[in-house]
C-alpha positions in Angstrom: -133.3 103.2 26.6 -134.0 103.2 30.6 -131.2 103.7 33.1 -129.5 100.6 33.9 -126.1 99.3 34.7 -123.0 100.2 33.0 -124.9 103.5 31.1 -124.0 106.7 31.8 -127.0 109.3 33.0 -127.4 112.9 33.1 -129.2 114.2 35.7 -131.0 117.5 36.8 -131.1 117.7 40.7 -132.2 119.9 43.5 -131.4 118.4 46.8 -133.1 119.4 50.2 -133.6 118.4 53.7 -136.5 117.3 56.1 -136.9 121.5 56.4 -137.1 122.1 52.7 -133.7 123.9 52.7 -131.5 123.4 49.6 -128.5 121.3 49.9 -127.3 121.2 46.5 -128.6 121.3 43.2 -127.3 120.7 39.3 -128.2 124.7 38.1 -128.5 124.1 34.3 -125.2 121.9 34.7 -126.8 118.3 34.8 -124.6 115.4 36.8 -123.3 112.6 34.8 -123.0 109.2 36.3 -121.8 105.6 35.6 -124.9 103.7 36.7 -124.1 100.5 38.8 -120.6 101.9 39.5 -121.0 103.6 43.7 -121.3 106.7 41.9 -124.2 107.9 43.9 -125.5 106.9 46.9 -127.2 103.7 47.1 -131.2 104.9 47.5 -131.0 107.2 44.8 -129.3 104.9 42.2 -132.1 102.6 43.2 -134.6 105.3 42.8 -133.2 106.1 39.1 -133.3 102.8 37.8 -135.2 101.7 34.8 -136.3 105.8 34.7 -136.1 107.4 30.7 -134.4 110.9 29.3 -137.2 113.0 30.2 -138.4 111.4 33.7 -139.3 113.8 36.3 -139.7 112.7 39.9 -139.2 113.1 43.9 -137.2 110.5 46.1 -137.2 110.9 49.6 -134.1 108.3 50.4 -133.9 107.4 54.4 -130.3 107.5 55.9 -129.6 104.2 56.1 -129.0 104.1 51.9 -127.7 107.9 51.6 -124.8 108.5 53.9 -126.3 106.6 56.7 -127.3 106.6 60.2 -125.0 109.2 62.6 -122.2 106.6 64.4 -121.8 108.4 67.8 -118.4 106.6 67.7 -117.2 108.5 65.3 -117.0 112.0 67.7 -114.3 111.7 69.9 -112.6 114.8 71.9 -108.8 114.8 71.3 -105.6 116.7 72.7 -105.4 120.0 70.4 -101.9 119.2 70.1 -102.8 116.4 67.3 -103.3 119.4 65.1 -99.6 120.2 65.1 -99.3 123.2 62.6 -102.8 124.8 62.9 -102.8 127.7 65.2 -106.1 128.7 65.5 -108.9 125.6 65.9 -112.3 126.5 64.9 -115.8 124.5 64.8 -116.7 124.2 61.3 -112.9 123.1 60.0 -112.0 120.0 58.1 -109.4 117.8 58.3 -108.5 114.4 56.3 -107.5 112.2 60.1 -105.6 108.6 59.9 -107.3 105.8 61.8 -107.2 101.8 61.7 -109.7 102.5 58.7 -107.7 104.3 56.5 -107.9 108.1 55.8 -110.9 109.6 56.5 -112.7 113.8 57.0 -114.0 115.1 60.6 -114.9 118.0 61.6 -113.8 120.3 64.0 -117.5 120.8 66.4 -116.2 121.9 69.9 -113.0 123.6 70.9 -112.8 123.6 74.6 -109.2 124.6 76.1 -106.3 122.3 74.7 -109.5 119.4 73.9 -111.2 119.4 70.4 -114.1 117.5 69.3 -114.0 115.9 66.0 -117.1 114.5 64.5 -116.2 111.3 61.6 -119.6 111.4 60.8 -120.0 112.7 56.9 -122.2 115.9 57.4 -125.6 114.8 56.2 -124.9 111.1 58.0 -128.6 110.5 59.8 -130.6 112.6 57.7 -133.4 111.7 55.3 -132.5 113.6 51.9 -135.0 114.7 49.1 -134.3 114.6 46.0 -135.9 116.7 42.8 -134.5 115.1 39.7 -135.4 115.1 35.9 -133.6 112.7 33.6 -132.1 114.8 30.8 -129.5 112.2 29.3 -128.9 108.5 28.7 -126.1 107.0 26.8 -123.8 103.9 26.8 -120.7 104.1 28.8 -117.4 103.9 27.0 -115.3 101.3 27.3 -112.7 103.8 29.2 -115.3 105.0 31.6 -116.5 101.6 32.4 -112.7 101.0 33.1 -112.1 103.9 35.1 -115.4 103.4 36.9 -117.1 106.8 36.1 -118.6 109.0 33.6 -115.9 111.4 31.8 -116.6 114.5 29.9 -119.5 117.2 29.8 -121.3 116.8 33.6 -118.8 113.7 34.6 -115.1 113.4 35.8 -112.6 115.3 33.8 -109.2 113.9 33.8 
């Protein structure tokens, strides 16, 4: 059985950037996906495709298919006073903002006086990721988890 759409895959992972730092990584509790589903961003789905339980490899995925190139755009300096309740603004803070797009996260990357920066950008937008993976899992997807759109149980969304 290969990985293909509609099964569900368990996956070993260690993530890192251009500098070698780890981003993320499984730790003995492998991630299980819906394959086909948007469950993973779009490069590494790619990359796992047709791969077997037991497949060991290393994608490099550019920006444009992982969380994709930095939108300058998306930072805009705003009156503190949109942050009504918060008293103390710090870089580094998240906050879910309403725009003509919906709800979406920015983060808090200058505070200057009453005038905040907010970056829309998701945090590892314009970067090249690496990915370490080993295939450790391959199964059919249930009928509820092709409903729902993601993998449930061990490794996958618990409801």
């Amino acid at each position: 059985m290969s990985i293909q759409n509609d099964k569900v895959a368990l996956i070993e992972y260690t993530l890192t950037n251009e500098a070698g730092e780890t981003l993320d990584a499984s730790n003995g509790n492998p991630l299980a996906y819906l394959h086909g589903h948007g469950n993973l961003i779009p490069g590494l789905e790619k990359e796992l495709e047709g791969k077997s339980v037991g497949d060991k490899f290393t994608a490099t995925i550019p920006a444009a298919d992982a969380y994709g190139e930095r939108v300058d755009a998306l930072v805009q300096t705003v009156p503190s006073s949109m942050f009504q309740g918060v008293e103390t603004l710090e870089v580094g803070m998240r906050f879910q903002a309403q725009s003509e797009q919906g709800m979406h996260s920015v983060e808090i990357t200058a505070v200057d006086g009453d005038q905040v920066t907010v970056d829309g950008n998701h945090p590892l937008a314009g970067m090249p990721l690496t990915f370490d993976i080993e295939v450790t899992g391959l199964r059919d997807a249930t009928e509820e988890e092709l409903e729902h759109g993601h993998a449930h149980g061990e490794g996958g969304h618990h409801h």
